[in-house]
N, C-alpha and C positions, 0 to 999 in steps of 0.2 A: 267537563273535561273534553269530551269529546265535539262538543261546539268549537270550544278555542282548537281542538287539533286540526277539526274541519277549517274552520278560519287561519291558522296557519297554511293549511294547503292551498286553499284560494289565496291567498297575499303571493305563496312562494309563485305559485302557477302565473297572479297575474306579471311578478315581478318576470319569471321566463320568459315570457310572452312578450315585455317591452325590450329584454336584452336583444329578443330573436330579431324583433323589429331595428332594433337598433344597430344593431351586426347588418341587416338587411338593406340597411339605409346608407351604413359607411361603405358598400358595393358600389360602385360608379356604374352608371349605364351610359353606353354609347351606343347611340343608332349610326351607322353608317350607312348613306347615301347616294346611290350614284346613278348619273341621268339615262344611262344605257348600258348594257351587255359588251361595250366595247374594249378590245384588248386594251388601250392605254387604260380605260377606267378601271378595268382589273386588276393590274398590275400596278395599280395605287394602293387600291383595297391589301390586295397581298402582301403590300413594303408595309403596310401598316400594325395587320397581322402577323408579318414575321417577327417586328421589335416586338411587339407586344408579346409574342410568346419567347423570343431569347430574354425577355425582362421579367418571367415566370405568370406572367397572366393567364388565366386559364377562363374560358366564358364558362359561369354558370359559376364556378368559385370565386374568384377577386376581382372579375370583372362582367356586367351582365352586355349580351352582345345583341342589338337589330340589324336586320340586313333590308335594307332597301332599293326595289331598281324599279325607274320611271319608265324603264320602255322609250324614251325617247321623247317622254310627254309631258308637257308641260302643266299643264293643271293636276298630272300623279305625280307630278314631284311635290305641288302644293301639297297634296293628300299626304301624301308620305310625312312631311315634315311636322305636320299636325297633327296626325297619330304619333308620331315617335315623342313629341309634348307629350301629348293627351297618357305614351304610357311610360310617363315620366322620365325620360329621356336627360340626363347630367349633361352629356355631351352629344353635338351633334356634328360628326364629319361629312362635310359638304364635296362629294367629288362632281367637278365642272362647274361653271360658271349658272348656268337655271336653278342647280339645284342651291346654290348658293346664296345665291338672290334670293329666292323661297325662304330658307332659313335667316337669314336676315333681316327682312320684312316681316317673318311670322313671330321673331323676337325680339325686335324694337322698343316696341310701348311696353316688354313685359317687368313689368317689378322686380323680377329675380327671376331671368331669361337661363334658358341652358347656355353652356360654353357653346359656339360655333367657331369650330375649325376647318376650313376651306382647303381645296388644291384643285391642281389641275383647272385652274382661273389662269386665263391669258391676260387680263384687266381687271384687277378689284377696282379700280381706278375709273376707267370707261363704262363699269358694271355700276358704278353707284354705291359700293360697298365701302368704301376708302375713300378718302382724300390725298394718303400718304402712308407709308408705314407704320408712321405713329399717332395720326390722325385718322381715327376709326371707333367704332364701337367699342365701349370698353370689354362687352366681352366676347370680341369677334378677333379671332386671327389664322392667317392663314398663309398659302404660299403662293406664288404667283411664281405661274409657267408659261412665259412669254419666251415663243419659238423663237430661236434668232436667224430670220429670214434676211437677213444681211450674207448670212454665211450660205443659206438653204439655194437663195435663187440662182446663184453663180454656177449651182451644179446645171443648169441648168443649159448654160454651153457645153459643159465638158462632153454631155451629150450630142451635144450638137451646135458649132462655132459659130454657126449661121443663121442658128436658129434667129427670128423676129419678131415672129407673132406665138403670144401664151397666151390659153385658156385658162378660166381663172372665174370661179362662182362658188359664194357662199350664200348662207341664213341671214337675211338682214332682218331677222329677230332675236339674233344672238350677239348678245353686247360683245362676246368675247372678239366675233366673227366680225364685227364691225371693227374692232379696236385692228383687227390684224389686217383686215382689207387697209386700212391707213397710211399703216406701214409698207404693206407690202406693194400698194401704188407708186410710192414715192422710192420704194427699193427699186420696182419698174425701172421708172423714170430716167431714174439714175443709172440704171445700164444701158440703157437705149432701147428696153424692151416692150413691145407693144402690146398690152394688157386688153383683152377683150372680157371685160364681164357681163355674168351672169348671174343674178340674184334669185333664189329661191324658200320657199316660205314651209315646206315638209319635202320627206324622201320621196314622195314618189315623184319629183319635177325632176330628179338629179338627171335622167336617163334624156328628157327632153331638152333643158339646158343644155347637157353635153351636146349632142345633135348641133342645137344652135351654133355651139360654139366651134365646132370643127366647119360650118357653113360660114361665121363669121374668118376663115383664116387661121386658127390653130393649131400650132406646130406638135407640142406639147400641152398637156393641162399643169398646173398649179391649183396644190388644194392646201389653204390655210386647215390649221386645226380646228374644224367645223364640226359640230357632234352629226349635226343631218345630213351634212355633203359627205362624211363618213358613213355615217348607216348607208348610204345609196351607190357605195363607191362599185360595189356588182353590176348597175347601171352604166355607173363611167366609164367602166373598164372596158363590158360589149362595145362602147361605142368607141374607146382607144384602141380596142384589139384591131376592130373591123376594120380601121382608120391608118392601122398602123403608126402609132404616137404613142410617144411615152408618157404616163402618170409621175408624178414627184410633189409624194407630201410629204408637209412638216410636223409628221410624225411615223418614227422609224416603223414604228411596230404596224404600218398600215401595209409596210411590204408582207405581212403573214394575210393580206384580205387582197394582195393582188397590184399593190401599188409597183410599177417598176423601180423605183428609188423613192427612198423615205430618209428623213434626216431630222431631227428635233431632241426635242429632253427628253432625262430617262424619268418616266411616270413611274416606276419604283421608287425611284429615289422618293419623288414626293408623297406617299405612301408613308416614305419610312422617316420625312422631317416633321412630319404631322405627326407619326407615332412617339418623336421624341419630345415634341413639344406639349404632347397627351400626359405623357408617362413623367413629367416633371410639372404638369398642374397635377396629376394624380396624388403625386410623392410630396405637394407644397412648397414646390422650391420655384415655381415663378409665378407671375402675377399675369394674366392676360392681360390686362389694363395696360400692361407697361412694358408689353410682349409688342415688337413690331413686326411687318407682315415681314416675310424674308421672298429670296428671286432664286428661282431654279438656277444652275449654271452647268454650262457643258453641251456636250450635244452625243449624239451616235449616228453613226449611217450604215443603212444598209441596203441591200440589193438584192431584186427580185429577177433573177436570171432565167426563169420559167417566164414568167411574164412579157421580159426581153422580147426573148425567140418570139413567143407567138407576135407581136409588136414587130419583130423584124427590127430591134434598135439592136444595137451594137455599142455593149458596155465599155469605154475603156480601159486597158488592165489598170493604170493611173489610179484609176478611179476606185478598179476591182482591190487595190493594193493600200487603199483607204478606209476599205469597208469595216465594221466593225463588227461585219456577217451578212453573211450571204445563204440565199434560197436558193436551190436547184434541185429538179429532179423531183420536187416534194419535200427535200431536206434542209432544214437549217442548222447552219455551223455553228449557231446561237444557244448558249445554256442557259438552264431558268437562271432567271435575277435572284439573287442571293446577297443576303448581308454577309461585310466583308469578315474574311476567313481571320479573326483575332479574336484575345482572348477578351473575356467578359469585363475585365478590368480596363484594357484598351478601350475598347467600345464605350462605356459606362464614361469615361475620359474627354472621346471624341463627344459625345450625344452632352455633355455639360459645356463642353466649349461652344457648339451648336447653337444653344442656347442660350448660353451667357451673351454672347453675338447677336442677340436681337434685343437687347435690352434696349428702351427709349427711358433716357435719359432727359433731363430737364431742356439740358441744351441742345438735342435733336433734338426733342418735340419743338422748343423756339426757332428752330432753323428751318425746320419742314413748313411749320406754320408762316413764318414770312416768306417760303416758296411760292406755297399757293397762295398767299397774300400778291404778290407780285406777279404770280403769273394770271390772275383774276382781274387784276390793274390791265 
């Protein structure tokens, strides 16, 4: 009798043990990814974290959580992506364009690869990740935040009507950077504005570059959405302050590191499309496969009026009366990014329409497919 009691307890014990595992296994892990310390990449991470916690996620309970940051580097963002595998990682959120590519590459050839979910990618397209929104890995999807530098360069008279000559250098090791030098040439172009670049291969060139480039004729600088001509923007600046010339990136939040005008998408938002498209493979109500990549829209500007002054540029109110916030003094008029003020049932609403909105259907994927058939012709 006491054998079988014993032997009852071992069976119950072992059976605890597989439910524990079991229960353990149904937790989703996400490692989150992102290539640097920088404010737009933050403020991705945050839009992410916010849905996830108004949708009751809690890391350690319902959701297990990684944090990883590259420093700006490229063979740790490799590392990164292979540990977050190695510690089983379900999901992998890709912020920017390196770290994405890494995670794409490093789950290609896998059997049964984790989900990679991307943002803050100016080109999946130019990156090698995509062919088209519905043309991609099956379990790859992500968002694509291509600044709209059509709208961005024009500020660029308001500034100054006269202006001619724009300074203009990015990472030609950044697909992203590549994709946006493209457009942003042919934006040039088409104002009559004369683009002198400067290509650089890590941060510490940004300070010499800029040099060059106020030497070649630069009125102002132009800085696409560059992760290293960002990390170096403290460089650019000494040499705009000293020069007296205005900075204007295509990314708002770079007026918080000293840009005089910044203008681009809001990287919260993308944070928070990524955490919708998380929290509905989470719940099994869509398919990655059959998920297409979706395109940031909108834009924000804002204005660095400290920066101004010492620059010696002269904002105008036009311009002041456009801003979507403004920096002075040290202060910004700017409140955290926050998901919008409705109720759970609204929201839960919007984030299914969101969704349902990127479905690739038979007939987009045949239509996408005879695009890049034709445009390969």
């Amino acid at each position: 009798m006491r054998k079988i009691v014993l032997l009852c307890l071992v069976v119950l014990l072992a059976l605890t043990a597989t439910a524990a595992v079991a229960q353990e296994d149904d937790v989703v892990t996400v490692a989150i990814i992102r290539f640097g310390p920088l404010q737009p990449f933050e403020m991705s991470q945050k839009g992410t974290l916010d849905l996830l916690e108004a949708y009751g996620y809690v890391d350690g309970e319902n959701i297990n959580l990684i944090f990883g940051d590259a420093e700006f580097d490229f063979p740790t963002a490799n590392l990164l992506v292979e540990s977050a595998i190695d510690e089983g990682a379900d999901v992998i959120i890709a912020i920017t364009t390196p770290v994405a590519q890494a995670a794409v590459n490093a789950t290609l050839d896998m059997d049964n690869p984790p989900i990679v979910l991307f943002n803050t990618v100016t080109s999946p397209y130019a990156a090698g990740i995509a062919d088209a929104p519905c043309l991609k890995p099956d379990h790859v999807w992500g968002s694509q935040a291509l600044a709209p530098y059509e709208s961005i360069m024009p500020l660029l008279f308001v500034l100054n009507p006269d202006i001619e000559t724009v300074g203009y250098m990015y990472n030609n090791a950044e697909a992203n950077s590549i994709a946006s030098t493209e457009i942003v040439t042919a934006v040039a172009e088409e104002l009559g504005i004369n683009l002198v670049i400067q290509t650089i291969t890590e941060t510490a060139e940004v300070g010499v570059a800029a040099e060059a480039l106020v030497n070649n004729g630069a009125e102002a600088f132009f800085i696409p959405t560059d992760s290293t001509v960002s990390d170096g923007l403290p460089a650019l600046l000494a040499v705009a302050e000293e020069n007296g010339i205005p900075v204007v990136h295509a990314d708002s939040g770079q007026v918080y590191a000293g840009a005089t005008v910044g203008a681009g998408l809001s990287y919260y938002q993308e944070g928070v499309d990524t955490a919708r498209v998380l929290i509905a493979w989470m719940e099994d109500e869509i398919d990655i496969e059959t998920t297409g990549i979706a395109k940031q829209q909108g834009a924000i500007l804002a204005i660095n009026l400290d920066s101004a002054a010492i620059e010696s540029v002269e904002i105008p109110e036009d311009l002041l009366d456009l801003a979507d916030y403004v920096i002075e003094n040290g202060e910004s008029t700017q409140t955290d990014p926050e998901l919008p003020d409705i109720t759970m049932e609204e929201m839960v609403e919007s984030d299914v329409a969101y969704v349902e909105g990127l479905y690739c259907s038979a007939e987009r994927i045949a239509e996408q497919e005879a695009q890049v058939e034709a445009a390969g012709d």
